[in-house]
mmCIF file of the N, C-alpha and C atoms, coordinates in Angstrom:
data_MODEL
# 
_entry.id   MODEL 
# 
loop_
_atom_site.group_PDB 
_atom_site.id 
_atom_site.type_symbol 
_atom_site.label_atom_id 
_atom_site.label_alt_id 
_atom_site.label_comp_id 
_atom_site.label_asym_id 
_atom_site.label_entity_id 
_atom_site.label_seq_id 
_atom_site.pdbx_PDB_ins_code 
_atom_site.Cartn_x 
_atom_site.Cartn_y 
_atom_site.Cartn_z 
_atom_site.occupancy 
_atom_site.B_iso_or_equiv 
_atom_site.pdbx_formal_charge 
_atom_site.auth_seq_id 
_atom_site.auth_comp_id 
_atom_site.auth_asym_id 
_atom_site.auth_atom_id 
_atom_site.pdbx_PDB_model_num 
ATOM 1   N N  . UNK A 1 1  ? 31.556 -14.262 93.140  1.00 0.00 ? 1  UNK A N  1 
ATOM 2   C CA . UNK A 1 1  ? 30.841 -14.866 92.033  1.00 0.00 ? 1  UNK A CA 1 
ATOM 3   C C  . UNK A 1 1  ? 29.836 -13.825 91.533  1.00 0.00 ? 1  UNK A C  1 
ATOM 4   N N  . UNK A 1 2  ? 29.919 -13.902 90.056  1.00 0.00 ? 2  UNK A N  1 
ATOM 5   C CA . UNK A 1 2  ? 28.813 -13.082 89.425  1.00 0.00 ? 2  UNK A CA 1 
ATOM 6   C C  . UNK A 1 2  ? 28.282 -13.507 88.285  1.00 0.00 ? 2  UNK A C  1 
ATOM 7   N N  . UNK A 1 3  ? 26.880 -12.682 88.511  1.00 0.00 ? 3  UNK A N  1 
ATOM 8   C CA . UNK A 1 3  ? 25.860 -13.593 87.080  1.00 0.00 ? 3  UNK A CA 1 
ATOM 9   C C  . UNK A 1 3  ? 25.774 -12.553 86.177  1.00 0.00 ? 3  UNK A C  1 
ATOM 10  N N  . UNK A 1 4  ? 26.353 -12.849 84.946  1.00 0.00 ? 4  UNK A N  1 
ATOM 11  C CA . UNK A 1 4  ? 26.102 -12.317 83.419  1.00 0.00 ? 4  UNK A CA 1 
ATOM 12  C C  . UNK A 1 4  ? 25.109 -12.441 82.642  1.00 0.00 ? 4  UNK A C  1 
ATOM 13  N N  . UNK A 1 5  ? 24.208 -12.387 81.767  1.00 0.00 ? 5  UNK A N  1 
ATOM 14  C CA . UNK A 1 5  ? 23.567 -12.921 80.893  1.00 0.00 ? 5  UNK A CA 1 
ATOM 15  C C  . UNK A 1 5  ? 24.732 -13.632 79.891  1.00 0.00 ? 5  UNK A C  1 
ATOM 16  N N  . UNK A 1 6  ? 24.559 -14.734 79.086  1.00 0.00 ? 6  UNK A N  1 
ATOM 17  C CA . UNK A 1 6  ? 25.302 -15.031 78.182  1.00 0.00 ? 6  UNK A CA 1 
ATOM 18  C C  . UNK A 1 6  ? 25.998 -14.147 76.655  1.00 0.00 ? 6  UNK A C  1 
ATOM 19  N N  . UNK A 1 7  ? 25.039 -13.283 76.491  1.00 0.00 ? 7  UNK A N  1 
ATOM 20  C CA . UNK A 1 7  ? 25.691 -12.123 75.749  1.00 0.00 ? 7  UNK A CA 1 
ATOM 21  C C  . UNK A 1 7  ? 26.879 -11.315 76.153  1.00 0.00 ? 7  UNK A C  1 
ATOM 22  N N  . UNK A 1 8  ? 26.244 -10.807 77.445  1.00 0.00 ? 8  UNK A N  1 
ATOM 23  C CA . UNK A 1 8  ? 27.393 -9.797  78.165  1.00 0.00 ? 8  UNK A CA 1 
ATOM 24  C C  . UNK A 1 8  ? 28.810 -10.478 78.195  1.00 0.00 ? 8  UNK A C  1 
ATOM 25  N N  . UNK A 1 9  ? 28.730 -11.610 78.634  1.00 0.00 ? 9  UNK A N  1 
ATOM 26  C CA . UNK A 1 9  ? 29.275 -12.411 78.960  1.00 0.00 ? 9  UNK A CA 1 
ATOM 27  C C  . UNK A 1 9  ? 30.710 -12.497 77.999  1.00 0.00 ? 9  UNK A C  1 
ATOM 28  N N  . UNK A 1 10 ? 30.085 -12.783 76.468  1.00 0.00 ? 10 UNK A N  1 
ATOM 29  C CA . UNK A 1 10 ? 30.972 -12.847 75.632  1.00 0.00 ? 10 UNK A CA 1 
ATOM 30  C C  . UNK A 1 10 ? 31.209 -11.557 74.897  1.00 0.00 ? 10 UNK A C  1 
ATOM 31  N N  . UNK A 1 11 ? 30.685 -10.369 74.914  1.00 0.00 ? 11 UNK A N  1 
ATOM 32  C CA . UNK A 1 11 ? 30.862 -9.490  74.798  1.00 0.00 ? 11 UNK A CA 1 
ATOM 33  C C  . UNK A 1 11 ? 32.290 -8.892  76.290  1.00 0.00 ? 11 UNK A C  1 
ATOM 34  N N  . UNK A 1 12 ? 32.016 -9.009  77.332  1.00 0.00 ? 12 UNK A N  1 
ATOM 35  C CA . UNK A 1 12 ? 33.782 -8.997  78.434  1.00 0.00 ? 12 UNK A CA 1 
ATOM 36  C C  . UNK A 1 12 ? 34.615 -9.967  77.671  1.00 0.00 ? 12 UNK A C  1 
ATOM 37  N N  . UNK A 1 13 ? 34.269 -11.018 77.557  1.00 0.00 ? 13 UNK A N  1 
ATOM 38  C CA . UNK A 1 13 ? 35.521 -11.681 77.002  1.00 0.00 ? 13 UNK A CA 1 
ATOM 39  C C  . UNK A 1 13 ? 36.451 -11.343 75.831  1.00 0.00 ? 13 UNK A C  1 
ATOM 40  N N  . UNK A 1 14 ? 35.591 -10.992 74.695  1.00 0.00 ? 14 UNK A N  1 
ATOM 41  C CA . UNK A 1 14 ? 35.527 -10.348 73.337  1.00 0.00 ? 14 UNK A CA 1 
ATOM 42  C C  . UNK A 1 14 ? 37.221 -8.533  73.933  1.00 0.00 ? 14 UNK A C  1 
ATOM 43  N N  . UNK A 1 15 ? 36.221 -8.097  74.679  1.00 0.00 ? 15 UNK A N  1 
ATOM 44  C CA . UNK A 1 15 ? 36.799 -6.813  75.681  1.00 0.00 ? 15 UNK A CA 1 
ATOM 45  C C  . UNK A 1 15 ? 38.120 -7.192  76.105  1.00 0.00 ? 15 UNK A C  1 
ATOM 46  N N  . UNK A 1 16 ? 38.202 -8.168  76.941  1.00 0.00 ? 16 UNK A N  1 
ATOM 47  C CA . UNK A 1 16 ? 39.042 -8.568  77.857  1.00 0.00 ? 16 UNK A CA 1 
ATOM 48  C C  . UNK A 1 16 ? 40.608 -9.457  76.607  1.00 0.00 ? 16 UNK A C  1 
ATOM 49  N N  . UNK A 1 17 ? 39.952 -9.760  75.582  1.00 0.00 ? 17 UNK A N  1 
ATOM 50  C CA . UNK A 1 17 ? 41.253 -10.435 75.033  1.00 0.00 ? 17 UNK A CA 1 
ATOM 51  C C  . UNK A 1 17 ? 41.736 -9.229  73.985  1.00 0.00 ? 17 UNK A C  1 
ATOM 52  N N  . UNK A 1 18 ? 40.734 -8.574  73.988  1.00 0.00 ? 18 UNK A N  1 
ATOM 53  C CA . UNK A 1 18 ? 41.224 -7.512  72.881  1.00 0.00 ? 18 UNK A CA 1 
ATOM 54  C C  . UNK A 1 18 ? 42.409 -6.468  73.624  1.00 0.00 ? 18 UNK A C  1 
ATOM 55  N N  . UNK A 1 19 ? 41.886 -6.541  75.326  1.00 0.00 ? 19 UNK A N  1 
ATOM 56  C CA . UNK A 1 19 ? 43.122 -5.727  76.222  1.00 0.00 ? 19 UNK A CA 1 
ATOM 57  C C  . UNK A 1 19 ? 44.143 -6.293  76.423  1.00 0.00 ? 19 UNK A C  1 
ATOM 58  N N  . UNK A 1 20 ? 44.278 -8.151  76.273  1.00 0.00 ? 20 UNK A N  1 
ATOM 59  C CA . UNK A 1 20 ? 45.365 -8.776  76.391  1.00 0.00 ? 20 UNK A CA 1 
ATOM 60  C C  . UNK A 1 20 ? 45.267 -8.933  78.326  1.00 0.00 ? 20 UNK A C  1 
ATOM 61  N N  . UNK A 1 21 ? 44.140 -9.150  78.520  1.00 0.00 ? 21 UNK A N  1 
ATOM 62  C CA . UNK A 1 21 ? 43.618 -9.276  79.931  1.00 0.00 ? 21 UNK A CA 1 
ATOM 63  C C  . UNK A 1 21 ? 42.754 -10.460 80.372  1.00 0.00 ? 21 UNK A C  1 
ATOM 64  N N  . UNK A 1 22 ? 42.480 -10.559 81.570  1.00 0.00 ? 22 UNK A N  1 
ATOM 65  C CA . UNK A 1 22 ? 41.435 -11.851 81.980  1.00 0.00 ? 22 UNK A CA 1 
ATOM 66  C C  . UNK A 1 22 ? 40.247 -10.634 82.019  1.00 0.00 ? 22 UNK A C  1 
ATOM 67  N N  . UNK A 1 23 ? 39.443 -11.911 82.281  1.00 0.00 ? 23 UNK A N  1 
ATOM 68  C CA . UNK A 1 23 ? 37.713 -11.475 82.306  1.00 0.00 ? 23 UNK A CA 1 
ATOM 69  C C  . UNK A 1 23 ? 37.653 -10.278 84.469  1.00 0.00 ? 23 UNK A C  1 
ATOM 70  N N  . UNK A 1 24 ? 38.207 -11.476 84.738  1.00 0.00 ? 24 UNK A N  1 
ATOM 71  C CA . UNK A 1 24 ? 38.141 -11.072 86.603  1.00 0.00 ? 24 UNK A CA 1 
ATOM 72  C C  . UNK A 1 24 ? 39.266 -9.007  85.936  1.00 0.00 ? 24 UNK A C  1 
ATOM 73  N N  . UNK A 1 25 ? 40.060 -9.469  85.675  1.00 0.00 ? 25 UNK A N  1 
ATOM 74  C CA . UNK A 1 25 ? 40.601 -8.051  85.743  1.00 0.00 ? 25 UNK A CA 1 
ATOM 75  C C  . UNK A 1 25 ? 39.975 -6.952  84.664  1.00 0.00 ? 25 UNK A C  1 
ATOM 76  N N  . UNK A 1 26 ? 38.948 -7.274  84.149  1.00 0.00 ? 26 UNK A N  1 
ATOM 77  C CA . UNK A 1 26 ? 38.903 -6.666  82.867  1.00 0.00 ? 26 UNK A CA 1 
ATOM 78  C C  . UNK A 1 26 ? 37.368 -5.774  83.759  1.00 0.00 ? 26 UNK A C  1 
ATOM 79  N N  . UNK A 1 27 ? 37.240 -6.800  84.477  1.00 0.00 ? 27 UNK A N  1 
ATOM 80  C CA . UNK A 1 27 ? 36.115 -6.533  85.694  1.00 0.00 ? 27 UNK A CA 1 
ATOM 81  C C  . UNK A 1 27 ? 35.906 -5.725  86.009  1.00 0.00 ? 27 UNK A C  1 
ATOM 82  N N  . UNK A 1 28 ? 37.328 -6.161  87.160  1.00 0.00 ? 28 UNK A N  1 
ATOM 83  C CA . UNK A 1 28 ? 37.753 -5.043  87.899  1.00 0.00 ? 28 UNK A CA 1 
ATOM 84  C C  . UNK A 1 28 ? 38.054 -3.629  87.749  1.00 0.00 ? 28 UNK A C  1 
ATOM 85  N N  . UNK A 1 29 ? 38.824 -3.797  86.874  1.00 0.00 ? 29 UNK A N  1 
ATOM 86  C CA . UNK A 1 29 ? 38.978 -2.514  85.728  1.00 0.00 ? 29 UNK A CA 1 
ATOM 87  C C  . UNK A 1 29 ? 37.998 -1.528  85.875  1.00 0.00 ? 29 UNK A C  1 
ATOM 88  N N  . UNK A 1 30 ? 36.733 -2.115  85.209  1.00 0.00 ? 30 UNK A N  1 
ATOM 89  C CA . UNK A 1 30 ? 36.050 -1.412  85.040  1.00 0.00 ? 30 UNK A CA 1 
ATOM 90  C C  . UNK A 1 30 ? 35.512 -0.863  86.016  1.00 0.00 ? 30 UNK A C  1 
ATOM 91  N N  . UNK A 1 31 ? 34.914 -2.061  87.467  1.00 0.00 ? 31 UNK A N  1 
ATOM 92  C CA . UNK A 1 31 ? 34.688 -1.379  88.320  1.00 0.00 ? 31 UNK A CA 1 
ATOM 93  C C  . UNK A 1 31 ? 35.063 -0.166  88.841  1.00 0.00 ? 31 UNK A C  1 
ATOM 94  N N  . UNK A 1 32 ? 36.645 -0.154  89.062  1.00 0.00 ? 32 UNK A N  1 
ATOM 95  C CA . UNK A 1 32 ? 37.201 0.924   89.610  1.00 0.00 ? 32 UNK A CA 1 
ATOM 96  C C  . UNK A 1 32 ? 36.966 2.249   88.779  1.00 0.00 ? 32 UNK A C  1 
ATOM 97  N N  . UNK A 1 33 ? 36.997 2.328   87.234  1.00 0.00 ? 33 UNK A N  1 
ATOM 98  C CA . UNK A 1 33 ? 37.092 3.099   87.100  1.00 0.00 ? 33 UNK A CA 1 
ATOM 99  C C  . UNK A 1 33 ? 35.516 3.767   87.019  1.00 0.00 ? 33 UNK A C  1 
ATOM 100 N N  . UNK A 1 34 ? 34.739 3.027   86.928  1.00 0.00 ? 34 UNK A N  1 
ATOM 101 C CA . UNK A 1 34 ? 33.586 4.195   87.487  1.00 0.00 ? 34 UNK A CA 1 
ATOM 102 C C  . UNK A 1 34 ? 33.200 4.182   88.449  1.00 0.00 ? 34 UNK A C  1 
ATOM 103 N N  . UNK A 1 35 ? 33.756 3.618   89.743  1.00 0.00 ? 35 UNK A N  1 
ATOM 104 C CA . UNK A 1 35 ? 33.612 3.850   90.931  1.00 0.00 ? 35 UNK A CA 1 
ATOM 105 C C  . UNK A 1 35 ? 34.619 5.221   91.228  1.00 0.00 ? 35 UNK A C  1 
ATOM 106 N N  . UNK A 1 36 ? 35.317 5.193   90.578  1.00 0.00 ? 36 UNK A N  1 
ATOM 107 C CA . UNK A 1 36 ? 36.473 6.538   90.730  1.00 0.00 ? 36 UNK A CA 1 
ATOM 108 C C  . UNK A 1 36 ? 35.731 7.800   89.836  1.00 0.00 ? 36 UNK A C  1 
ATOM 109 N N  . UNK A 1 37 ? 34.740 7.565   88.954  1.00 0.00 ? 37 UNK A N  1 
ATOM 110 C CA . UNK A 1 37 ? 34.116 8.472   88.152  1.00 0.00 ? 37 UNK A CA 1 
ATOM 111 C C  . UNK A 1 37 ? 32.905 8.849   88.806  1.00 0.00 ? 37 UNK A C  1 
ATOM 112 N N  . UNK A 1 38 ? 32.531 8.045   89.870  1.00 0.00 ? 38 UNK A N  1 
ATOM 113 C CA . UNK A 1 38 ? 31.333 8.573   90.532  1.00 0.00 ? 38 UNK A CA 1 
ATOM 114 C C  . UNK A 1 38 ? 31.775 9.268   91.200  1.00 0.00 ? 38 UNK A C  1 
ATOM 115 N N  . UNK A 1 39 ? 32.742 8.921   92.097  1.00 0.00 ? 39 UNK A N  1 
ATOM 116 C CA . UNK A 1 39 ? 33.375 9.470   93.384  1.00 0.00 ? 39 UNK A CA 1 
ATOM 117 C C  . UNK A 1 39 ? 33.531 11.367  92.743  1.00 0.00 ? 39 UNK A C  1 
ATOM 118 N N  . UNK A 1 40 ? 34.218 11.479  92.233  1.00 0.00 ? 40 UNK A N  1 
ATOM 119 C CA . UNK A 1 40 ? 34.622 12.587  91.300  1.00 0.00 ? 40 UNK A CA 1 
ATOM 120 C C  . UNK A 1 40 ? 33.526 13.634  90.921  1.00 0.00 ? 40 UNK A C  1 
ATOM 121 N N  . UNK A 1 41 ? 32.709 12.878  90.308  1.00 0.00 ? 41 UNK A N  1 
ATOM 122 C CA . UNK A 1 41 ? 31.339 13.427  89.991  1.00 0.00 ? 41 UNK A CA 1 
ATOM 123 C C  . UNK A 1 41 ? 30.451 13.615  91.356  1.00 0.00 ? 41 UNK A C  1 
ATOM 124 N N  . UNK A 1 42 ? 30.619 12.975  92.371  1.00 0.00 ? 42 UNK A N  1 
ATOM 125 C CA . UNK A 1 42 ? 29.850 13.479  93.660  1.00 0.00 ? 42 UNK A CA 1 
ATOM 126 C C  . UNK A 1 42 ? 30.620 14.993  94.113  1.00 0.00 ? 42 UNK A C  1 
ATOM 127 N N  . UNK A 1 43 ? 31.579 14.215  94.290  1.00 0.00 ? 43 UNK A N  1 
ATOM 128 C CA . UNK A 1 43 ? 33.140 15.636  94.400  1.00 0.00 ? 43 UNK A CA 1 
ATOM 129 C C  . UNK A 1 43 ? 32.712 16.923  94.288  1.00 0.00 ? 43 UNK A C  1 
ATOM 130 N N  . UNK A 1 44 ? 32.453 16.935  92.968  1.00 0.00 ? 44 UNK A N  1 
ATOM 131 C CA . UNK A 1 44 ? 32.373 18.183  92.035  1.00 0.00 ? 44 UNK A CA 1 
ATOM 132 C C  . UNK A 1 44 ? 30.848 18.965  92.113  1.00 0.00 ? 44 UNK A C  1 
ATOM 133 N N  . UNK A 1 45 ? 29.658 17.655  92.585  1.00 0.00 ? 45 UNK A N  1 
ATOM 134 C CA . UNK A 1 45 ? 28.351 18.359  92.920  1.00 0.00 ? 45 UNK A CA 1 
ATOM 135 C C  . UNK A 1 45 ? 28.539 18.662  94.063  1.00 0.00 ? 45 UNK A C  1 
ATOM 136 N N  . UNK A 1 46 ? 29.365 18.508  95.167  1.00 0.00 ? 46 UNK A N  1 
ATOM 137 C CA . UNK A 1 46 ? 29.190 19.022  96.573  1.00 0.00 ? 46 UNK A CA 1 
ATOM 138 C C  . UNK A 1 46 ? 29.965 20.308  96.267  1.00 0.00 ? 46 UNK A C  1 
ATOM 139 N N  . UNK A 1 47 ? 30.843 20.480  95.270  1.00 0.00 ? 47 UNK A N  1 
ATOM 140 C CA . UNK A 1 47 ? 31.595 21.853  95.376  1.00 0.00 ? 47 UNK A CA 1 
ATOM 141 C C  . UNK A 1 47 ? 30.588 23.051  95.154  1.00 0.00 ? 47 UNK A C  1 
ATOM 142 N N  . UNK A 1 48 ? 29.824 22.072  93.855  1.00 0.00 ? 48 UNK A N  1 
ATOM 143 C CA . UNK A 1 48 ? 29.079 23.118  92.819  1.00 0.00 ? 48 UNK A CA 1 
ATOM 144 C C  . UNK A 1 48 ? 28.156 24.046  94.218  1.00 0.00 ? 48 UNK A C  1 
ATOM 145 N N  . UNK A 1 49 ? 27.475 22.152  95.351  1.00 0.00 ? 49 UNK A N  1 
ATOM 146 C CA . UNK A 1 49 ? 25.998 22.955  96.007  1.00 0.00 ? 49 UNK A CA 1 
ATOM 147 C C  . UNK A 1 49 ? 27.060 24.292  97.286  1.00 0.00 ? 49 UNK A C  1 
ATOM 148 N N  . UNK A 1 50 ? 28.027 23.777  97.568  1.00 0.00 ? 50 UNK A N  1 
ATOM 149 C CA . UNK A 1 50 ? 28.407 24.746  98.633  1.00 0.00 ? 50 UNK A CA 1 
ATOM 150 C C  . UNK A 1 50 ? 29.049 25.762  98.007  1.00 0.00 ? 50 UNK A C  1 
ATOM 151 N N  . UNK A 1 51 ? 28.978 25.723  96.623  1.00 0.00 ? 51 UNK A N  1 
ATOM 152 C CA . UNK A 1 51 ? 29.349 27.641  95.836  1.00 0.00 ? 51 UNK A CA 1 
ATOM 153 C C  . UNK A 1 51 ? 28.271 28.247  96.285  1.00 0.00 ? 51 UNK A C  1 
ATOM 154 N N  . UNK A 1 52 ? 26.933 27.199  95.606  1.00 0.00 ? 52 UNK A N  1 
ATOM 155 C CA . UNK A 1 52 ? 25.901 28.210  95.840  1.00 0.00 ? 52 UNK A CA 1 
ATOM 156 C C  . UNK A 1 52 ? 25.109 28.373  97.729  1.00 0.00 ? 52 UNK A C  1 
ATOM 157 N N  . UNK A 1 53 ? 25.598 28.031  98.263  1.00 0.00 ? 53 UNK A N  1 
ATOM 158 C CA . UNK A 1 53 ? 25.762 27.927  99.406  1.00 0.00 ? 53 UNK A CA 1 
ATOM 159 C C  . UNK A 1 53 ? 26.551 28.725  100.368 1.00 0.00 ? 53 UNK A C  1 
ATOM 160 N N  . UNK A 1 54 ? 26.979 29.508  99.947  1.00 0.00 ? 54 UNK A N  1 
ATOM 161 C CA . UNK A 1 54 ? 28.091 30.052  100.971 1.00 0.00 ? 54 UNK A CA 1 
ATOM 162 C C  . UNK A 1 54 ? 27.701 31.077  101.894 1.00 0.00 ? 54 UNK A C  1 
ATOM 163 N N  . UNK A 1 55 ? 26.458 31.453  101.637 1.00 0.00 ? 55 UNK A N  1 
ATOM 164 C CA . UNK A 1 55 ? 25.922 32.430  102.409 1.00 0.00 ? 55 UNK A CA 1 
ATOM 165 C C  . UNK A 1 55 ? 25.426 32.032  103.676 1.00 0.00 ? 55 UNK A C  1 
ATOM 166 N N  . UNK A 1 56 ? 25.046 30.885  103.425 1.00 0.00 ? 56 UNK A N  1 
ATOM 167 C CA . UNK A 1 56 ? 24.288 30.371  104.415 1.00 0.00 ? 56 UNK A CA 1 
ATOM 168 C C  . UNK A 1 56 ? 25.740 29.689  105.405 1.00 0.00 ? 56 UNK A C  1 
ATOM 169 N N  . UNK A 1 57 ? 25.155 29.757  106.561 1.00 0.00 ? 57 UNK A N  1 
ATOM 170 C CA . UNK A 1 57 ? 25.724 29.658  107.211 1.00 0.00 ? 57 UNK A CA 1 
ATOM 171 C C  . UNK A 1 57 ? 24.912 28.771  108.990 1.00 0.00 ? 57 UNK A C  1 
ATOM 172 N N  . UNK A 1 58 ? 25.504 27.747  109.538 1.00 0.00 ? 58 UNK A N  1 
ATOM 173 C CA . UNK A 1 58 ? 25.107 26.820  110.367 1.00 0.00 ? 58 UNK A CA 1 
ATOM 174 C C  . UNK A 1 58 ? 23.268 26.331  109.558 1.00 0.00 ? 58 UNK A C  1 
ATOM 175 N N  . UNK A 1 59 ? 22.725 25.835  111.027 1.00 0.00 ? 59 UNK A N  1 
ATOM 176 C CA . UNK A 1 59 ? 21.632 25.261  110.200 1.00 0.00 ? 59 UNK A CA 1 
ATOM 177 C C  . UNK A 1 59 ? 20.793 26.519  109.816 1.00 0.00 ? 59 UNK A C  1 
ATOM 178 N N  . UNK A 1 60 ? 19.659 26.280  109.328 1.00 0.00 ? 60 UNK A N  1 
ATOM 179 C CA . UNK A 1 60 ? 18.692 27.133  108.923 1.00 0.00 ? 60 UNK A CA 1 
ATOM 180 C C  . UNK A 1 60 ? 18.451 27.614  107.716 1.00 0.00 ? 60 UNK A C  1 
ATOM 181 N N  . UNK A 1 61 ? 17.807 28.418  106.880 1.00 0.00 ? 61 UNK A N  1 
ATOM 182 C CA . UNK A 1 61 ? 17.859 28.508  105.412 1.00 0.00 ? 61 UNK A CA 1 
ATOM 183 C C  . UNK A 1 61 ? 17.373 27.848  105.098 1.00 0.00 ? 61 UNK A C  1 
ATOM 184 N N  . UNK A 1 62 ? 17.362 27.707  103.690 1.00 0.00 ? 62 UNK A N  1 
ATOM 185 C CA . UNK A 1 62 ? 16.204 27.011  102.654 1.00 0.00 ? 62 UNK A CA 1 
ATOM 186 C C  . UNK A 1 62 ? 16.676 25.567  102.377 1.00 0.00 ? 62 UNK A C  1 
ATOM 187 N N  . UNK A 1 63 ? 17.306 25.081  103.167 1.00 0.00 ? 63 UNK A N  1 
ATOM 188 C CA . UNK A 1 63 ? 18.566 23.572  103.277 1.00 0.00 ? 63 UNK A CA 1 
ATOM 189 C C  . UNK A 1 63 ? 17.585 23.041  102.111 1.00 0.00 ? 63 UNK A C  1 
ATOM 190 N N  . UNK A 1 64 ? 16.118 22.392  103.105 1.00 0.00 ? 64 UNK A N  1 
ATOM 191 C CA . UNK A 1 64 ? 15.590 21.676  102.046 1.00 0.00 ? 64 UNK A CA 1 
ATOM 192 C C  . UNK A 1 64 ? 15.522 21.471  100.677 1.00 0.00 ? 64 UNK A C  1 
ATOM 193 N N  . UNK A 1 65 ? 14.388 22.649  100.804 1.00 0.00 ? 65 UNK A N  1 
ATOM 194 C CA . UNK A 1 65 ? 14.587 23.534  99.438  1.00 0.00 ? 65 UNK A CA 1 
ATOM 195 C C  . UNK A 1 65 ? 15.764 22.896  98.197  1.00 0.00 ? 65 UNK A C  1 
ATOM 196 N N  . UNK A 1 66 ? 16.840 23.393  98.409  1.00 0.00 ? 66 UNK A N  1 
ATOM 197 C CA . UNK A 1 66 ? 18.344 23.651  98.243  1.00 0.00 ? 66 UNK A CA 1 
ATOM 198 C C  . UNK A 1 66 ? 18.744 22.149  97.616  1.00 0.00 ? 66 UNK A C  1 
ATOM 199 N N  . UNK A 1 67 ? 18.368 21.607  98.637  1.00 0.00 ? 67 UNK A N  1 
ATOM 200 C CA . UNK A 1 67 ? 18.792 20.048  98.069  1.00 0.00 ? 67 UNK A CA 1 
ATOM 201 C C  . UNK A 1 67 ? 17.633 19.266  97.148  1.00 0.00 ? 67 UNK A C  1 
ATOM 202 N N  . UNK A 1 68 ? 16.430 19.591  97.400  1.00 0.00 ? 68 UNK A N  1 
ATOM 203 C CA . UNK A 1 68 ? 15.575 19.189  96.504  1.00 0.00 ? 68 UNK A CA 1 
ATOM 204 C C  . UNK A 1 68 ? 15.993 19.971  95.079  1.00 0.00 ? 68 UNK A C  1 
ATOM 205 N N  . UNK A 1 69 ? 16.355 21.490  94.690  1.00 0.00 ? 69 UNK A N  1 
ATOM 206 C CA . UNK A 1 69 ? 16.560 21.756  93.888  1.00 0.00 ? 69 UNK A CA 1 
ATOM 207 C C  . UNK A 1 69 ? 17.813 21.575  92.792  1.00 0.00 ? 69 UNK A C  1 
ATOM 208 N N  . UNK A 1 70 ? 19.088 20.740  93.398  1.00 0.00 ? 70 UNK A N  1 
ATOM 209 C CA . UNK A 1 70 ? 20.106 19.998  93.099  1.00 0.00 ? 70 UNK A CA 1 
ATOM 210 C C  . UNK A 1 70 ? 19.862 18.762  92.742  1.00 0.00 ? 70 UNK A C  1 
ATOM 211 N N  . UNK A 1 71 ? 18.821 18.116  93.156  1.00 0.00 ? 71 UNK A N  1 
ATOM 212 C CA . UNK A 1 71 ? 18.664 16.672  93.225  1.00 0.00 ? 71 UNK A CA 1 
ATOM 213 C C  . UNK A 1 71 ? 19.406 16.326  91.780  1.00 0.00 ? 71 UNK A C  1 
ATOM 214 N N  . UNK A 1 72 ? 19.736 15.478  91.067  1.00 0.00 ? 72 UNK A N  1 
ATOM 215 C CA . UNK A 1 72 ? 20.173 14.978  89.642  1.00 0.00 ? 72 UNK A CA 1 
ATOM 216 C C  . UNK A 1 72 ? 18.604 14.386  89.681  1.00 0.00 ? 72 UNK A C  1 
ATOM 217 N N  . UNK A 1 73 ? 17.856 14.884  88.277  1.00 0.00 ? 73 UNK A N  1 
ATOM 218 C CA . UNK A 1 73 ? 16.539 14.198  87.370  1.00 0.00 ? 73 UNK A CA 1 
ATOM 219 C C  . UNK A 1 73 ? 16.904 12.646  87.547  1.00 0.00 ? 73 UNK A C  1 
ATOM 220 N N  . UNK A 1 74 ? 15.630 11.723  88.003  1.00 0.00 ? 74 UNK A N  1 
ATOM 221 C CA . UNK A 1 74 ? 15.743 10.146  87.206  1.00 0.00 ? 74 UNK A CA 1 
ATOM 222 C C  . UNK A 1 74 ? 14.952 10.201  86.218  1.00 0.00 ? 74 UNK A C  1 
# 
């Protein structure tokens, strides 16, 4: 079970008939696909930090540092 505001609400539905879909799959849908877009996007920042990373080697180094300076801005 999930709570919408009444806008959103008819705004998925609006979504969901225009795909020729239900509301639950139109959902789902979506869930997955930015759960698959995060996943991806984490992916791709762990590649980016261990490019710049490669020198380092076991613990030690500026780790901290390193990850504070990757952080993504809120």
């Amino acid at each position: 079970m999930v709570s919408l505001p009444d806008d959103l609400l008819r705004a998925v539905d609006v979504e969901a008939d225009r795909r020729g879909t239900t509301r639950s799959g139109l959902l789902r849908e979506l869930a997955e696909e930015t759960l698959r877009r995060r996943s991806a996007h984490r992916a791709e920042r762990m590649a980016e930090i261990s490019h710049r990373t490669e020198a380092i080697m076991g613990h030690g180094g500026n780790v901290a540092g390193l990850v504070k300076s990757t952080r993504p801005e809120q």
